[in-house]
Residue frames relative to the residue before (quaternion, step in Angstrom):
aa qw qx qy qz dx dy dz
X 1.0000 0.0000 0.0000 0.0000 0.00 0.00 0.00
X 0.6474 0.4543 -0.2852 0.5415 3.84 1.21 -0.80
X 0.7040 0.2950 -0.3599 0.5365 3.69 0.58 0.10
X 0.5970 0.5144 -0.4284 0.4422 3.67 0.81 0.21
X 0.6013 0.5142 -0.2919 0.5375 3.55 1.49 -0.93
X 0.4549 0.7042 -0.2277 0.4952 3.78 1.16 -0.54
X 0.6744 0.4778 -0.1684 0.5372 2.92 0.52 -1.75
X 0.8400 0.3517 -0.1823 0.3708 3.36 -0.29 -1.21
X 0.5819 0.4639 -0.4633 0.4813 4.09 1.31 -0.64
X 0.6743 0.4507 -0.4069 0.4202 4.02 1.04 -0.29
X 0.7245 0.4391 -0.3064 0.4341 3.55 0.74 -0.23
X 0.4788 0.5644 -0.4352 0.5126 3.35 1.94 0.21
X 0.6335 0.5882 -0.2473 0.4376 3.45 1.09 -0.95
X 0.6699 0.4798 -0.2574 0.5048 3.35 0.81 -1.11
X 0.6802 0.4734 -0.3378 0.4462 4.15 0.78 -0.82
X 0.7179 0.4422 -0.1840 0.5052 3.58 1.35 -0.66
X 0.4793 0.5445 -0.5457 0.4196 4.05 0.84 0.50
X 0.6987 0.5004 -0.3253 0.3945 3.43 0.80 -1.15
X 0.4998 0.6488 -0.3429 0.4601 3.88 1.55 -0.73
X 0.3582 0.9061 -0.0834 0.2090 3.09 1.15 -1.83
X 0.7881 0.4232 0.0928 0.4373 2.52 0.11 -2.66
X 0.7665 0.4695 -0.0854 0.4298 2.82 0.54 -1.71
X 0.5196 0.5695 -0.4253 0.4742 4.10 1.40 -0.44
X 0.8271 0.4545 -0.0698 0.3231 3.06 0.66 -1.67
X 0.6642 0.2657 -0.5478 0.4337 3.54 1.12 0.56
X 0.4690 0.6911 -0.4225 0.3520 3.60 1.21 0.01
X 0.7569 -0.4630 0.3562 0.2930 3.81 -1.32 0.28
X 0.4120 -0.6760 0.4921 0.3622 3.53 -0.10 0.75
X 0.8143 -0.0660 -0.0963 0.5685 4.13 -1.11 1.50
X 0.1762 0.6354 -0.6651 0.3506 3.95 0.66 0.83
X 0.6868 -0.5777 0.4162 0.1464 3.17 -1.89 -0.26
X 0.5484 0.5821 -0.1938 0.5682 2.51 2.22 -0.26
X 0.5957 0.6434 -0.2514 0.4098 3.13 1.49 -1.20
X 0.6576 0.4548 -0.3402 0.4949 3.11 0.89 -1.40
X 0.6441 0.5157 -0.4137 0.3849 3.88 0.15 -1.29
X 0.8548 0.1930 -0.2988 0.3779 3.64 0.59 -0.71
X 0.4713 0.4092 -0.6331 0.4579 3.63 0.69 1.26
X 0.8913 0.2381 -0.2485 0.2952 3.39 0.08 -0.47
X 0.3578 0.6113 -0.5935 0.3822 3.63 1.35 0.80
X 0.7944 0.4623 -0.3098 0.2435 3.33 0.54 -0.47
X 0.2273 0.7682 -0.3847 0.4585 3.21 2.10 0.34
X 0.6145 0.5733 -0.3786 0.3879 3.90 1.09 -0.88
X 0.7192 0.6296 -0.0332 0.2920 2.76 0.57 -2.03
X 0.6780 0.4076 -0.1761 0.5858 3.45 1.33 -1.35
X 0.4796 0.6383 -0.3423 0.4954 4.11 1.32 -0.53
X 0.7471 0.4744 -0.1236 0.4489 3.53 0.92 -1.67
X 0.5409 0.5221 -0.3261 0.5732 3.75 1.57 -0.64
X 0.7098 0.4443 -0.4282 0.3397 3.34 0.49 -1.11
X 0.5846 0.6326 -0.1720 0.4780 3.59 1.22 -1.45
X 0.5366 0.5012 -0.4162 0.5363 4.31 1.21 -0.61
X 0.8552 0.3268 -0.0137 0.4021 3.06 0.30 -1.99
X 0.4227 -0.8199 0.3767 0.0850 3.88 1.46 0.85
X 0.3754 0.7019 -0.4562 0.3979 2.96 1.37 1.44
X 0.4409 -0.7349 0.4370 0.2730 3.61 -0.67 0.98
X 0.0912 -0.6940 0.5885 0.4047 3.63 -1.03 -0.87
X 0.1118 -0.6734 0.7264 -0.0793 2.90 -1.31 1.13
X 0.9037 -0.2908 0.2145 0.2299 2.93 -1.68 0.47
X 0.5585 0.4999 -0.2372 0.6180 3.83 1.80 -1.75
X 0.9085 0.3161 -0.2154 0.1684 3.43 0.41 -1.38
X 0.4092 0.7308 -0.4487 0.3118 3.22 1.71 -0.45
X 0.7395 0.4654 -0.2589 0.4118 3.80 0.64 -1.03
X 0.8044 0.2283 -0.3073 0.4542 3.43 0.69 -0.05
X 0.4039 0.4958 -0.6370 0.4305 3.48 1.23 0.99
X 0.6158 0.6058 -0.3216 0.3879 3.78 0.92 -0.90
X 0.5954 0.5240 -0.2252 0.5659 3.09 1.20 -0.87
X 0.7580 0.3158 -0.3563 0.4457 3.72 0.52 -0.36
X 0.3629 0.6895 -0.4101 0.4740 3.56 1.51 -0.85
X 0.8459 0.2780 -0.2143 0.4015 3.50 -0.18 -1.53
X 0.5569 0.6099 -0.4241 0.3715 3.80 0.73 -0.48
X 0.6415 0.5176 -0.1982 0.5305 3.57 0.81 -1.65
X 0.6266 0.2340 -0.4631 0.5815 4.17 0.65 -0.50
X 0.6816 0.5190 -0.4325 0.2811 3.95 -0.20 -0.61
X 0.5297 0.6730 -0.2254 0.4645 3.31 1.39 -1.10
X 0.7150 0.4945 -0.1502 0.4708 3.65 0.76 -1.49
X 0.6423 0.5533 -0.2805 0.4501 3.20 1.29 -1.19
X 0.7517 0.2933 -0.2635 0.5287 3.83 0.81 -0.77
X 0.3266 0.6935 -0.5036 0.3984 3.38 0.73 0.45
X 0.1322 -0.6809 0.7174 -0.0657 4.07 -0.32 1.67
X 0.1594 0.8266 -0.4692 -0.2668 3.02 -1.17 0.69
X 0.2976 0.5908 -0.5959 0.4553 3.07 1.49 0.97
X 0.5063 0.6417 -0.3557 0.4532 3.73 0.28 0.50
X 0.6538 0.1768 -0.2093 0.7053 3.83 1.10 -0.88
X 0.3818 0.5643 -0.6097 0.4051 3.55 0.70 0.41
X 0.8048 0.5235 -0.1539 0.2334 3.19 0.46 -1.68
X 0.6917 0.4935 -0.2302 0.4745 2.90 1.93 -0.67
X 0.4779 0.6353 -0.3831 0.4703 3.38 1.42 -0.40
X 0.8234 0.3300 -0.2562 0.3841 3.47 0.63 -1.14
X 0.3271 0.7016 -0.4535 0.4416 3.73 1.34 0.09
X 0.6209 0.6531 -0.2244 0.3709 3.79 1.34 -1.83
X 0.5930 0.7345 -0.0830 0.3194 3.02 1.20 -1.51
């Protein structure tokens, strides 16, 4: 059950960088903004429901806790930066 709850705070994280991204070049409480904090509210509802994990009291905080990591994550996410690093490779 602890590696299934695991399981699912990284794939909460991982659906929410790409959200993230998208919050953080948009207007703070725009229409976009809002659509990309809470579209991913589906998506992370539907993981919990795949992987037949409950919330309870242990897990509620560290889905929130991943939820918010995966938008913060996305948010510092440059990507004229891994540009730069890709072409350095080159």
């Amino acid at each position: 059950m602890v590696g299934t709850v695991i399981l699912v705070c990284c794939i909460i994280v991982l659906i929410n960088i790409p959200f993230g991204y998208l919050r953080d070049k948009q207007a703070k409480f725009s229409l976009l903004w809002f659509v990309a904090v809470h579209t991913p509210v589906f998506f992370v509802i539907g993981t919990k429901y795949m992987f037949n994990v409950s919330t309870t009291l242990v897990t509620l905080p560290l889905f929130f806790i991943a939820y918010f990591l995966g938008q913060y994550f996305g948010g510092k996410i440059k990507l004229t930066q891994l540009c730069t690093c890709f072409k350095n490779e080159f």
